[in-house]
C-alpha positions as YAML, in Angstrom:
chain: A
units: angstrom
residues:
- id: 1
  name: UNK
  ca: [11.93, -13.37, 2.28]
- id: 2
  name: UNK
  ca: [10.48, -9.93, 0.97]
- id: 3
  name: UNK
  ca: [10.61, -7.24, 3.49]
- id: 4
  name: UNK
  ca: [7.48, -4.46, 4.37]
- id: 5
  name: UNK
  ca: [8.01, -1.43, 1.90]
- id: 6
  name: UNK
  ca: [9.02, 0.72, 4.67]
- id: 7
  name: UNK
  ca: [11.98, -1.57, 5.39]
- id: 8
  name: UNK
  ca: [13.16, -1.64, 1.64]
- id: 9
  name: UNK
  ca: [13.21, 2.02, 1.80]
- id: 10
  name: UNK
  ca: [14.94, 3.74, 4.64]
- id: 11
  name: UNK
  ca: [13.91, 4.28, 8.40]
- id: 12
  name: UNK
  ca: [13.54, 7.33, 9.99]
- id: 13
  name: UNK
  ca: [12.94, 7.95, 13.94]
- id: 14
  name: UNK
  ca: [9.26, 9.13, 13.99]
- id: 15
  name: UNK
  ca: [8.00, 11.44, 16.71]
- id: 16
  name: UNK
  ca: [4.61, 10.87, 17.96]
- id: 17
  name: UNK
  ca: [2.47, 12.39, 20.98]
- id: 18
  name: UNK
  ca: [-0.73, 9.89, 22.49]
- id: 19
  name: UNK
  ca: [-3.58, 12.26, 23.73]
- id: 20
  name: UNK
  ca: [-4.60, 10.96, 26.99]
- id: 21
  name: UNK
  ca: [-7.81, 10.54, 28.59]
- id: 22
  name: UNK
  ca: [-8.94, 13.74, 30.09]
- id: 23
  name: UNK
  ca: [-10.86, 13.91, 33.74]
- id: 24
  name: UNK
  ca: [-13.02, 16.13, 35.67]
- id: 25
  name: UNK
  ca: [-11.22, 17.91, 38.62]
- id: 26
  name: UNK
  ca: [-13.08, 19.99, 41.14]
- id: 27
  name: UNK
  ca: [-15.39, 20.35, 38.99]
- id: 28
  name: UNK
  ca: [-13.29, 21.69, 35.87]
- id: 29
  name: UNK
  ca: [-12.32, 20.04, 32.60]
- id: 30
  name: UNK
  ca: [-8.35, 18.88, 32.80]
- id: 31
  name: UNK
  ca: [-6.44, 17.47, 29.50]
- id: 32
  name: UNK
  ca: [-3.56, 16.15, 30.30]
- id: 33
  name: UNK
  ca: [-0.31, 16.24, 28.81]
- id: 34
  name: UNK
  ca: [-0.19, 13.73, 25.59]
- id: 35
  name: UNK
  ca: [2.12, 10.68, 26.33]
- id: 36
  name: UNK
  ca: [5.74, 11.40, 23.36]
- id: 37
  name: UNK
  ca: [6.84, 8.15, 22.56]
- id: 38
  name: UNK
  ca: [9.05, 7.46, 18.95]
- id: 39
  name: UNK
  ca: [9.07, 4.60, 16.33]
- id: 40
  name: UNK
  ca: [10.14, 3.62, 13.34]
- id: 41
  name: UNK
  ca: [9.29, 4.31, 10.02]
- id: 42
  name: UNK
  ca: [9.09, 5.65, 6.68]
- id: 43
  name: UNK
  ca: [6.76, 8.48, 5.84]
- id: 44
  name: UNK
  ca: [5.34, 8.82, 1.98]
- id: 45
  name: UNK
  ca: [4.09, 12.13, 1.02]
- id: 46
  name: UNK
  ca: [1.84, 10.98, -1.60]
- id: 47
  name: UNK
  ca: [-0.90, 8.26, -1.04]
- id: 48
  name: UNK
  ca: [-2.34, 5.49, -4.05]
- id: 49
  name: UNK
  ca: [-5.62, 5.49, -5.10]
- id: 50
  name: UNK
  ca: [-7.13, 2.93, -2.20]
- id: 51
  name: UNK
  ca: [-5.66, 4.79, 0.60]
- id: 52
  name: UNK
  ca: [-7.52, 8.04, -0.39]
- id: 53
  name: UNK
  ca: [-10.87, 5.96, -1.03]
- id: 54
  name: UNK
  ca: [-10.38, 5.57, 2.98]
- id: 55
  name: UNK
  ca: [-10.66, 9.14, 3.96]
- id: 56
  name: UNK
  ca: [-13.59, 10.90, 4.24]
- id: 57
  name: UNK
  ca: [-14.92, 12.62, 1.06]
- id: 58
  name: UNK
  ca: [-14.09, 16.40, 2.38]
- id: 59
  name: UNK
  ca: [-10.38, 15.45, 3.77]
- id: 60
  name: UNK
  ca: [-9.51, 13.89, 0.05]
- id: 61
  name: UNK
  ca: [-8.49, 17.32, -0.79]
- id: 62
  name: UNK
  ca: [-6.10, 18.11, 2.00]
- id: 63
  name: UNK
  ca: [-2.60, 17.32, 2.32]
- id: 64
  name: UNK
  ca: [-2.16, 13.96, 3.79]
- id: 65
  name: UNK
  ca: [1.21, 11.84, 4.16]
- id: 66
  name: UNK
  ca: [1.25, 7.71, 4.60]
- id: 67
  name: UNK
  ca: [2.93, 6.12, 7.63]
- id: 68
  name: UNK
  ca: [4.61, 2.58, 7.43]
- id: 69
  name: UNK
  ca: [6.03, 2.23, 10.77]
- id: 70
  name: UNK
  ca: [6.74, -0.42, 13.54]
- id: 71
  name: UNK
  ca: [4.24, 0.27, 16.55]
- id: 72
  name: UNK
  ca: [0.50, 1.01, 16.16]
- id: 73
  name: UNK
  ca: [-0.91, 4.63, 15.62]
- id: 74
  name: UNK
  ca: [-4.43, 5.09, 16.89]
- id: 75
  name: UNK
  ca: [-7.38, 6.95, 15.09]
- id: 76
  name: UNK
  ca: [-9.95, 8.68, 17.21]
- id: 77
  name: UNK
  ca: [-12.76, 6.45, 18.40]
- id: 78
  name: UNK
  ca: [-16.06, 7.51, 19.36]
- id: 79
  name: UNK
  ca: [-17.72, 5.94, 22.23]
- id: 80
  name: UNK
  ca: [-16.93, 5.45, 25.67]
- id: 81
  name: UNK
  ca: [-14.93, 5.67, 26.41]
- id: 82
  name: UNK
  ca: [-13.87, 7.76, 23.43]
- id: 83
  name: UNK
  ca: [-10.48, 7.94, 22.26]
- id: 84
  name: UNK
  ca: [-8.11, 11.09, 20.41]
- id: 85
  name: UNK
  ca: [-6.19, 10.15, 17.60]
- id: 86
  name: UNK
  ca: [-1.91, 10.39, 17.46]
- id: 87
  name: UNK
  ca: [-0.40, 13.34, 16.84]
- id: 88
  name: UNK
  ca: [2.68, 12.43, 14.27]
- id: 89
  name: UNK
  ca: [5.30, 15.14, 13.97]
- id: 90
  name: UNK
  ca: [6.78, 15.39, 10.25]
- id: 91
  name: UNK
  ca: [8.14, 18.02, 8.09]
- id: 92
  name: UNK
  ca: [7.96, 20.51, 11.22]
- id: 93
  name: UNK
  ca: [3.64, 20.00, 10.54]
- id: 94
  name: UNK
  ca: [1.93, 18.10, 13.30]
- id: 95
  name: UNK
  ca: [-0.28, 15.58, 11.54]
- id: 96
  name: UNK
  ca: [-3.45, 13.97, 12.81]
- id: 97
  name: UNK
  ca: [-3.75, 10.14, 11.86]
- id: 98
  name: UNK
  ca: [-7.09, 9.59, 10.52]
- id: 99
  name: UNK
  ca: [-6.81, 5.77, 9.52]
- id: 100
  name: UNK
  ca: [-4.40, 2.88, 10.47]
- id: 101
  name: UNK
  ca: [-4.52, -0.47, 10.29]
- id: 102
  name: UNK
  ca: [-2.08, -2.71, 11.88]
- id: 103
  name: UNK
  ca: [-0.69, -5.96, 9.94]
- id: 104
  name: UNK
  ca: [0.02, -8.46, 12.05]
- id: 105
  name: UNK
  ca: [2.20, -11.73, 10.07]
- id: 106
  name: UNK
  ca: [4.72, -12.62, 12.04]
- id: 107
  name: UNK
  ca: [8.32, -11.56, 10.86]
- id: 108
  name: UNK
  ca: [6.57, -8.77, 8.66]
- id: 109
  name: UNK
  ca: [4.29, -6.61, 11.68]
- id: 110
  name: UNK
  ca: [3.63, -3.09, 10.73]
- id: 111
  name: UNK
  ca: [1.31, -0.26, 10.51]
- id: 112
  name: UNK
  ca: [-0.04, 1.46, 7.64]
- id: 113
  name: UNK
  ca: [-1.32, 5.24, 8.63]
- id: 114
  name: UNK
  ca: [-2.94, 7.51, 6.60]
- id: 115
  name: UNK
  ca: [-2.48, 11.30, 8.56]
- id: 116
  name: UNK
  ca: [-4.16, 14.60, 7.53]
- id: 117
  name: UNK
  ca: [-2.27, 18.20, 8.36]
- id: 118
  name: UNK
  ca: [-3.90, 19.48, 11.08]
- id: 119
  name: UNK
  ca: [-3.10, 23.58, 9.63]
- id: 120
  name: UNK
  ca: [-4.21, 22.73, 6.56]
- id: 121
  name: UNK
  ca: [-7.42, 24.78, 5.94]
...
């Protein structure tokens, strides 16, 4: 039985934060604190040719890492009601995912992540 290709190469703990809907109070704005949480994974620095046709044409330039991991990271998501994307912590950068897409087989669940450096100008 083959194994995803984060499990053939090493796990890591991976720290994430899940912004949280924010809510009007007494009139004002309030964001609340982002929910931490941690999973498993292994993080690529470098990305193949299909995973960069998935980005936007202007982030295709900016430094971007792959996530193969064992929960689901969540992309932002317009609409109501409309959703922020996970904050992944790597390389002491705070990355913002930008795709994911969550395999669901069986014995071989995972989630493939594509995340853009949020300093990265």
């Amino acid at each position: 039985m083959s194994r995803p290709p984060y499990a053939r190469t090493g796990r890591v703990n991976i720290k994430v934060d899940r912004p949280q809907q924010g809510s009007y109070l007494h009139g004002e704005w309030v964001e609340p604190n982002p929910i931490p949480f941690t999973t498993i994974g292994n993080i690529q620095p470098n990305m193949t040719w299909n995973q960069m046709q998935k980005l936007p044409e202007g982030d295709r330039s900016k430094n971007a890492i792959v996530i193969y991991c064992n929960k689901e990271l969540l992309q932002a998501q317009e609409g109501e009601p409309a959703r922020k994307a996970d904050i992944v912590y790597y390389d002491c950068h705070k990355w913002e995912v930008k795709t994911s897409m969550m395999y669901r087989m069986g014995v071989l669940d995972h989630c493939e992540a594509v995340a853009l450096r949020l300093d990265d100008v």
